[in-house]
Structures are given as structure tokens and as C-alpha cells.
C-alpha positions as CSV (number, residue, x, y, z in Angstrom):
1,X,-40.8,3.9,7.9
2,X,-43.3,7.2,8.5
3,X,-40.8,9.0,6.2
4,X,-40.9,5.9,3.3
5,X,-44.6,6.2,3.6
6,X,-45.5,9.7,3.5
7,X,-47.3,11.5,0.7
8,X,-45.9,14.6,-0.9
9,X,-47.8,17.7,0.6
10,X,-48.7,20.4,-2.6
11,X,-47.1,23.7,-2.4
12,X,-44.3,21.8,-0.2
13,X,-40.9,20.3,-1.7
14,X,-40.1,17.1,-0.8
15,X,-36.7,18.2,1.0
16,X,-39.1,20.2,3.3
17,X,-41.2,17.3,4.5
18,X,-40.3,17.5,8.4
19,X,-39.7,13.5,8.7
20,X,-36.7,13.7,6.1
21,X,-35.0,16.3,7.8
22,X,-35.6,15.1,11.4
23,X,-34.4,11.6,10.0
24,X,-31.1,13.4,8.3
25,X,-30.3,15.5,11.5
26,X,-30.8,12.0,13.0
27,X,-28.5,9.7,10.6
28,X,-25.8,12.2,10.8
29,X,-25.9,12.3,14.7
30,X,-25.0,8.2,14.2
31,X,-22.5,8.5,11.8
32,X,-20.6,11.5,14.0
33,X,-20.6,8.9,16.5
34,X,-19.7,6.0,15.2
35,X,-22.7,4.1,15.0
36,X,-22.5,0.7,12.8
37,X,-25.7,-1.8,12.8
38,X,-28.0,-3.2,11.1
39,X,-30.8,-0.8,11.5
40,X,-28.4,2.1,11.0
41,X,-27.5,0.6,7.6
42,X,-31.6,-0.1,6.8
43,X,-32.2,3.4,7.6
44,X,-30.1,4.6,5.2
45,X,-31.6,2.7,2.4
46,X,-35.2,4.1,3.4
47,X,-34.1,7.2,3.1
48,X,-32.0,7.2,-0.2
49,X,-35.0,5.1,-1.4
50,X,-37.3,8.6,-0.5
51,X,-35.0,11.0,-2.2
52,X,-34.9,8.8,-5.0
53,X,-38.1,8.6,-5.0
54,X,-38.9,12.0,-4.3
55,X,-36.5,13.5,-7.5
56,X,-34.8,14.9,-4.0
57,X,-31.4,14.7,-6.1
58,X,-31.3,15.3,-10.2
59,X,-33.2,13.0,-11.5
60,X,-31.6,13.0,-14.7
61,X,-28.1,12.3,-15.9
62,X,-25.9,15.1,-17.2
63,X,-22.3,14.3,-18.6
64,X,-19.8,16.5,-15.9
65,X,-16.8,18.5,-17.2
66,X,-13.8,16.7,-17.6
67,X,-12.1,18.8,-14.6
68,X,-15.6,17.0,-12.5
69,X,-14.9,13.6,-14.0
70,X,-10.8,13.5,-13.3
71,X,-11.3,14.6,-9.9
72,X,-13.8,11.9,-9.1
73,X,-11.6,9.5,-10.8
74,X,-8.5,10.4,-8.5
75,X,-10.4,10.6,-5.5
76,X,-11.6,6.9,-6.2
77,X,-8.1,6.2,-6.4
78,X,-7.0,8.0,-3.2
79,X,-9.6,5.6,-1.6
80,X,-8.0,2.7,-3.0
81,X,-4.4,3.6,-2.3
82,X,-5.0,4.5,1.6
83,X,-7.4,0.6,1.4
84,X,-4.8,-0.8,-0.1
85,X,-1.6,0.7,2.6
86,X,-4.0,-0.1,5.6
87,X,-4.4,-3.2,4.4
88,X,-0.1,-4.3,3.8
89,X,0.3,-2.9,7.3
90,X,-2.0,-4.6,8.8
91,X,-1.8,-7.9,6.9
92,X,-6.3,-7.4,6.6
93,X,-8.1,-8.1,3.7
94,X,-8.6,-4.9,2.2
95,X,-11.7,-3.5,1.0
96,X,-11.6,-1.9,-2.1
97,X,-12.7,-3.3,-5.4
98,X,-9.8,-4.0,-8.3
99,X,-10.0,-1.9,-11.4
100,X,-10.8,-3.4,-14.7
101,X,-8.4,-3.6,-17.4
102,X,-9.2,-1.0,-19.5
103,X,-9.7,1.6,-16.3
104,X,-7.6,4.9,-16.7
105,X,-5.0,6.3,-14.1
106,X,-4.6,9.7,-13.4
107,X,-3.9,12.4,-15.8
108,X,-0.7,14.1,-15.0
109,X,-0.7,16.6,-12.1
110,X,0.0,20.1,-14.1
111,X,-2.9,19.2,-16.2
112,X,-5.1,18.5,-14.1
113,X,-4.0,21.5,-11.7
114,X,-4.2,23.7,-15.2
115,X,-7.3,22.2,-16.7
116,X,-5.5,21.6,-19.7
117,X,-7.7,18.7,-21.2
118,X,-5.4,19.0,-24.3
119,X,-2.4,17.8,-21.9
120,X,-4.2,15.1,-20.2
121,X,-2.5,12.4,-21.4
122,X,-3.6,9.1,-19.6
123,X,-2.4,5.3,-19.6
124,X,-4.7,2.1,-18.6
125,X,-3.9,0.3,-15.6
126,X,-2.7,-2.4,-17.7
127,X,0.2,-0.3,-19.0
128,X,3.8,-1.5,-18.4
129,X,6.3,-0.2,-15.6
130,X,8.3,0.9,-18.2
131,X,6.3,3.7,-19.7
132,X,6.6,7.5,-18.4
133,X,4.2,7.9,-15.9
134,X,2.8,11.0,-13.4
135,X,3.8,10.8,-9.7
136,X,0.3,9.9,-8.3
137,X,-0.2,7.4,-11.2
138,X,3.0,5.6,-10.0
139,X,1.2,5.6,-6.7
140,X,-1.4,3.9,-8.1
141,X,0.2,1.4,-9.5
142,X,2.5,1.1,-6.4
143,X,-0.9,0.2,-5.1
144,X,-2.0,-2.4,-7.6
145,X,1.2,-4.3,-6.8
146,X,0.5,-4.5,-3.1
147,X,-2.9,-5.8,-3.8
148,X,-1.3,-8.4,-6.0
149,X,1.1,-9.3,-3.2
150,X,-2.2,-9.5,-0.5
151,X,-3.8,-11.7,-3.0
152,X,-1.4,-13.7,-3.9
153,X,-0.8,-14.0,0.3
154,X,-4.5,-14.9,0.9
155,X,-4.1,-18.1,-1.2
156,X,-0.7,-19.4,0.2
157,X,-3.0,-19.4,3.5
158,X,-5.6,-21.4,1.3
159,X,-3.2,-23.8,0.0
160,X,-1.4,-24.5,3.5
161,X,-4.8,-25.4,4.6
162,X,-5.7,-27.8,1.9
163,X,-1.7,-29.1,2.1
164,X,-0.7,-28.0,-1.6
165,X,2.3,-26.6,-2.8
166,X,2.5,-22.9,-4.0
167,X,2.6,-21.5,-7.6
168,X,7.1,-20.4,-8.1
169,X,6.3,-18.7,-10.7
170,X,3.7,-16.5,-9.6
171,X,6.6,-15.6,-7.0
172,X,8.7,-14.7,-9.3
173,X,6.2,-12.7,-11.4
174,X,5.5,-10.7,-8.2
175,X,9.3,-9.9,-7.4
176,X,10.2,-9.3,-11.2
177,X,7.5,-6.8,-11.2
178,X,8.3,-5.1,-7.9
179,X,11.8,-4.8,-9.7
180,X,10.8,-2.8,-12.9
181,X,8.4,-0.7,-10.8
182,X,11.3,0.4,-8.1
183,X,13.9,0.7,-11.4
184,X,11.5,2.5,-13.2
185,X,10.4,5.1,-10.7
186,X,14.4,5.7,-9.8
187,X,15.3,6.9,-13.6
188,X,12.6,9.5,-13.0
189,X,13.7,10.4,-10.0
190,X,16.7,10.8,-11.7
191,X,15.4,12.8,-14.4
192,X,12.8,15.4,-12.1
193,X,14.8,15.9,-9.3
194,X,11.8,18.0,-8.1
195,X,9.9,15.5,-8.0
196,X,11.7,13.4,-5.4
197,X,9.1,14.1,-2.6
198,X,6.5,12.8,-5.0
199,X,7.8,9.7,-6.2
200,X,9.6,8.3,-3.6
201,X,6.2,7.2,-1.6
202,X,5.3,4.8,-5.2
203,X,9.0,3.7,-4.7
204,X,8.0,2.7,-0.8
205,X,5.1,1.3,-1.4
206,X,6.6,-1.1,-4.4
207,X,8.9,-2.2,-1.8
208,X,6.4,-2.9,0.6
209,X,4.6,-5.2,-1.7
210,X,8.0,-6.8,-2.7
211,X,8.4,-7.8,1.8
212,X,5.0,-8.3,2.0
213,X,5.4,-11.8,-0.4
214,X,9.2,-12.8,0.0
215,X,8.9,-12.5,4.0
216,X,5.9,-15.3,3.7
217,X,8.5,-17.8,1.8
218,X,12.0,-16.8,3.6
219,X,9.9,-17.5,7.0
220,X,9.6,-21.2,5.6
221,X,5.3,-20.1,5.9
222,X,4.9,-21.0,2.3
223,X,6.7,-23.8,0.2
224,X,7.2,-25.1,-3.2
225,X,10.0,-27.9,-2.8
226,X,13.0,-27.2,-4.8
227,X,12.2,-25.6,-8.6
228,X,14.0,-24.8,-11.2
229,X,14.5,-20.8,-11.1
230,X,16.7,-20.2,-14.2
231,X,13.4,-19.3,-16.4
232,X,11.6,-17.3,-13.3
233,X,11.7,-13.5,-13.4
234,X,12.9,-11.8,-10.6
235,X,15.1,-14.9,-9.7
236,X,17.6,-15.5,-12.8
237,X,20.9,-16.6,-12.2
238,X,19.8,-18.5,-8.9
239,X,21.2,-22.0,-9.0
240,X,18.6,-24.7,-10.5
241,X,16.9,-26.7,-7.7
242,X,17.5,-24.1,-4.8
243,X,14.8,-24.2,-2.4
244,X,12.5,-20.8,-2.9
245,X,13.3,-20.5,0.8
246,X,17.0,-19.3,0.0
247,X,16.3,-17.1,-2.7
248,X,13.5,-15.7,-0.8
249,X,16.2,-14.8,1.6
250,X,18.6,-13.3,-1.0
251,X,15.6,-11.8,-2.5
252,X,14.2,-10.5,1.2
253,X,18.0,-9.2,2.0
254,X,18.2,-6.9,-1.2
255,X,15.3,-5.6,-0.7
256,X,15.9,-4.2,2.7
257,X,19.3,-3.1,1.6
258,X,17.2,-0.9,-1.1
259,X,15.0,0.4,1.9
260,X,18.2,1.0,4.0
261,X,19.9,2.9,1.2
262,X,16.4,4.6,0.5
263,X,16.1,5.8,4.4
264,X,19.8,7.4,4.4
265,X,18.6,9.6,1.1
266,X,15.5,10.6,2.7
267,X,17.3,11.5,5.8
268,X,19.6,14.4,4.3
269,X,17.0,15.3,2.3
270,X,15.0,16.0,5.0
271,X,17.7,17.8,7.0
272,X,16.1,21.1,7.3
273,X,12.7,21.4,8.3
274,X,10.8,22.5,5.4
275,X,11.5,19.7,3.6
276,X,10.7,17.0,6.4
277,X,7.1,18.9,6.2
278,X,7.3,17.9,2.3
279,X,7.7,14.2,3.5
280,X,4.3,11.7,3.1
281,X,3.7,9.3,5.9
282,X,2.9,6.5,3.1
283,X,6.8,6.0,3.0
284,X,6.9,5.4,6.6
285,X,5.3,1.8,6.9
286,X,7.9,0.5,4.1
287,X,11.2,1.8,6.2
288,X,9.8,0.3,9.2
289,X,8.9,-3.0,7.5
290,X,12.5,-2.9,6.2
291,X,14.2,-2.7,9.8
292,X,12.1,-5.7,11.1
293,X,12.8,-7.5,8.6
294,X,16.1,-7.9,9.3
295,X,15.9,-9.3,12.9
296,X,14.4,-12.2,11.3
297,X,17.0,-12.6,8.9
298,X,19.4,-12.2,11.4
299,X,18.0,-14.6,13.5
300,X,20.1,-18.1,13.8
301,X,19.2,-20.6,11.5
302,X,18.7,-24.3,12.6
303,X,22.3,-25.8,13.1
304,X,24.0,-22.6,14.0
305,X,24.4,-20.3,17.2
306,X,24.4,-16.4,17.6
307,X,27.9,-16.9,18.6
308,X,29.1,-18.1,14.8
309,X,30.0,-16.5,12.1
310,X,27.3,-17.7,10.0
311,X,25.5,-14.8,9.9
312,X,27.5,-11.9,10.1
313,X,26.9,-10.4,6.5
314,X,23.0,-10.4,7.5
315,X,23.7,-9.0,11.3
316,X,26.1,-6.4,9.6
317,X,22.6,-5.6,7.2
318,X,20.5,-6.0,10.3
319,X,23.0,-3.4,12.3
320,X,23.3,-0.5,9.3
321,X,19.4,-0.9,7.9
322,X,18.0,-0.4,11.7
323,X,20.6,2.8,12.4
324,X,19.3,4.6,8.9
325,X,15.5,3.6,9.9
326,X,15.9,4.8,13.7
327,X,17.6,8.2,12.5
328,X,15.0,8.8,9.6
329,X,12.1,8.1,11.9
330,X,13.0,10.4,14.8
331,X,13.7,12.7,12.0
332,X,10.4,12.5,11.4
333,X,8.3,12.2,15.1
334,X,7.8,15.7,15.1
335,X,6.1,16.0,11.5
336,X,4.4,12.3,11.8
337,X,3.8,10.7,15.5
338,X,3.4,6.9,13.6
339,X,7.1,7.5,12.9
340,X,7.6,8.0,16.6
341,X,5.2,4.6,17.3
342,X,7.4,2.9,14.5
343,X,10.3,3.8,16.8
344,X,8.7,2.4,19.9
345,X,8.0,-1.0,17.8
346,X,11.6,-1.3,16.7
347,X,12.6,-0.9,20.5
348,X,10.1,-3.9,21.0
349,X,11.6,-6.0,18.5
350,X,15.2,-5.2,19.2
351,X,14.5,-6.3,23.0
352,X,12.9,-9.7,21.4
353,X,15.9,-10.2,19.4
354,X,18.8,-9.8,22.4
355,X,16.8,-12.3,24.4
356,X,17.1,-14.8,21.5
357,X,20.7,-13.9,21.5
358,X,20.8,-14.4,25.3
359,X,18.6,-18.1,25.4
């Protein structure tokens, strides 16, 4: 308040002024240690209120290079992708605000790394799966689809609450698009082989976003009666009527099988050690996701025992998907300890799942 209400001394700048740098030196003391209240927060204000005040910072606007502009548009973007991977893993509300429309991805890496403004081609975020796009662009999108899915979870919570039923087609929407982003990213990996390292952690996180909505309907947590799937994307050739809860389950069972099949590739591409350094932990939570999954679908369903035959096709998923996660993650531990905590989880579940077995 003292600092708020001093007057500007002559022949003294304003960054000088012993009260602003005492109360700097002070608010960065907090933050180092972790402070978070009220007064903290109302501090801050003062003083961004006195350098704003105090023409502390440029007090006029000047357009930034486009190097300056790109890099604050992709560090805005990290922020949101990291938001938006916290945020599946954790099953929080995330924190970061949704783009507009008409907001721009990321130029492509080599021209941004050359500066070549002539190269920097760049797409909205409203542009389709299908069109050529740049590693960390796929990324974002990746994350745009898991924020979808979060959404799109928050209001099947909302409509159990209220006792309505759940929108089939937004469902399908959701898988269908989970679909063309996985396909699209695979004929690029296809076509830049050196590119794998960077594109397989979009392909992850599209997955992710796919588990994060069909585990919500093959748990039974979210229902829509039977519906007609023949016109739903994602779910074609699904027999009309079929509870969502079964094709959730076909749906959920693919999609770990992807995973699975995703896990063994990574694991003898990672098979000497330079390349594991290479590997990005954001493919981590979608692997593990993958082998947890399947002890639920492996789990007995009402009217049949662990001792039938019922199951087997999902316990043979459940038995190969959790032998290509546990090898890829030790594989891993040494570069990334979560992959090491992911292990320790999967031992958790796995102990859960043979006491099921045994009661």
C-alpha cells in the first residue's frame, strides 16, 4: 500500500524507488516458496498496478518480429498441452482456456528453427485431421481432442445428476475423430520415418482421449438406452439397437489393442539407449492407461465366473497388452521415474484383479 501510494522522486526512476524493489525481492521470496493466498494475489495487483502506472514496462505497443510472435504462440500452446495431459491423467478440470476458431497452430518446426517466414505455412485449429500437419501441431490437436473428451466427461457427470440420458452421437463424434487423428498421424509416420519420436506422443495422446470417453460408457457410468448406431461415426457396422455399453467395449478393446501394438514398436525402437533418451514422457500416461484398461475388461461380467470361457479373447488382450506395457516402461525407468511409478501402479492393480479372481 506505501509502494501504491508513493510519489515519484525527481532525478530518480521509478524502478529505483526502494519500496518496489523491497516489495519485488519480497513477492519472489513467496512465490520460491510456494506461497498461495489472498493477500499474496492482492499484492501482486498493487504492484503491476505501480509499474503500470509508473511507465515501469513500455508503455507503448510495438508489433514484435514474427520469430517473437511464433514463439509466444507455441509457448501458449506448450501451456495448454502439459494443462490439458495433467488434466486426462488426473481426471481434474483443467485450467486452460479453449482457442477460438480462427486461432493458428504452429508453424512447422524447420521454419520456425530457420526463421524462414516464407515457409511458415500454418493451419487454423478448425482444420481437418486429414490435412498435412507439423509434429507439434498434431500435438496440439492431440490436445484439443482430450479436452473435448474432459468436456464432454464433465456433462455425463451433470446429466447423471439431473437423471438424463447422454447425447450417442456426441460419442460417436468423439471416437470417429480419435480415429482420423490416430490414422492420420500413422501415414506420416509412415512417410517421415524420422519423425517417429515426434509424432508418436500426438498419436498417444489421441488415444488417451479416445479411453478417457469409451471407459466412462463400457463401465455402465454413463447410458443412453439402446440407439440406433448405423448412422454414428466411429460406430458403423454395429448392429442397430445395441446398447452403447457393448460397443463401448468393442470400441474400448481396439483401442488398447492399438496401444498394445504401439508399446511393442516403441520398445525395439528404443532398444539402444540413445534412442530411449529420444522418448517423451507424454506417451507414457496413454500405455499405462491402456494396461488398466484391460483388467476391467477382463473383469467377469454379471452372469459369468472367472472360471468360464466367456472372456478369454479379452483375458488373452488383458495378458499380451500388460506384458508390452510392463517391458516398455522398465525400458524406460531409467530415462523417466513416472514410468517406474506406472509400473508400481500396474503391480497394484494386477494384485486387485487376482483377488477378484480368487473371491
Amino acid at each position: 500500500m506505501k509502494l501504491i501510494t508513493s510519489q515519484p522522486r525527481d532525478g530518480f526512476d521509478a524502478s529505483e524507488n526502494y519500496l518496489y524493489t523491497a516489495s519485488k525481492r519480497f513477492l519472489s521470496l513467496l512465490e520460491n516458496s510456494g506461497t498461495a493466498s489472498l493477500m499474496y494475489l492482492q499484492a501482486l495487483i498493487l504492484v503491476a498496478l505501480y509499474e503500470y502506472g509508473q511507465g515501469i514496462y513500455p508503455a507503448a505497443w510495438m508489433t514484435g518480429t514474427w520469430i517473437e510472435m511464433e514463439e509466444r504462440r507455441r509457448t501458449w500452446w506448450a501451456v495448454y498441452i502439459l494443462d490439458k495431459l495433467v488434466a486426462v491423467g488426473s481426471r481434474k478440470r483443467p485450467l486452460s482456456t479453449e482457442p477460438s476458431a480462427n486461432e493458428m497452430l504452429p508453424v512447422a518446426d524447420s521454419a520456425f528453427e530457420a526463421g524462414d517466414i516464407s515457409a511458415a505455412v500454418q493451419g487454423t485449429v478448425s482444420a481437418p485431421f486429414t490435412e498435412p500437419q507439423s509434429p507439434f501441431s498434431r500435438l496440439c490437436q492431440s490436445a484439443m481432442l482430450v479436452s473435448r473428451a474432459l468436456n464432454h466427461a464433465r456433462r455425463v457427470e451433470l446429466h447423471k445428476l439431473n437423471g438424463e440420458l447422454d447425447d450417442a452421437v456426441e460419442v460417436g463424434n468423439l471416437a470417429d475423430s480419435a480415429c482420423s487423428l490416430f490414422a492420420s498421424i500413422q501415414g506420416e509416420l509412415v512417410a517421415q520415418p524420422a519423425a517417429y519420436f515426434s509424432l508418436v506422443p500426438a498419436q498417444c495422446i489421441a488415444l488417451s482421449a479416445a479411453m478417457t470417453t469409451l471407459t466412462m460408457y463400457a463401465a455402465g457410468d454413463a447410458q443412453v438406452g439402446g440407439f440406433p448406431t448405423a448412422s454414428i461415426p466411429g460406430l458403423e457396422g454395429c448392429d442397430d439397437g445395441l446398447p452403447l455399453r457393448m460397443t463401448a467395449l468393442e470400441g474400448l478393446g481396439k483401442t488398447v489393442a492399438w496401444a498394445r501394438d504401439l508399446a511393442r514398436d516403441l520398445l525395439a525402437m528404443t532398444a539402444r539407449d540413445e534412442e530411449a533418451v529420444k522418448t517423451s514422457p507424454l506417451i507414457l500416461g496413454a500405455v499405462y492407461s491402456a494396461a488398466a484398461e484391460t483388467f476391467s475388461l477382463a473383469a467377469p461380467t454379471l452372469g459369468s465366473s472367472w472360471k468360464d470361457d466367456s472372456n478369454g479373447g479379452d483375458d488373452l488382450l488383458a495378458t499380451t497388452t500388460t506384458e508390452a506395457v510392463r517391458k516398455y516402461l522398465a525400458r524406460l525407468s531409467p530415462r523417466w521415474r513416472l514410468a517406474g511409478e506406472y509400473l508400481r501402479a500396474l503391480d497394484h492393480l494386477e494384485m486387485i484383479a487376482v483377488l477378484a479372481r480368487t473371491f
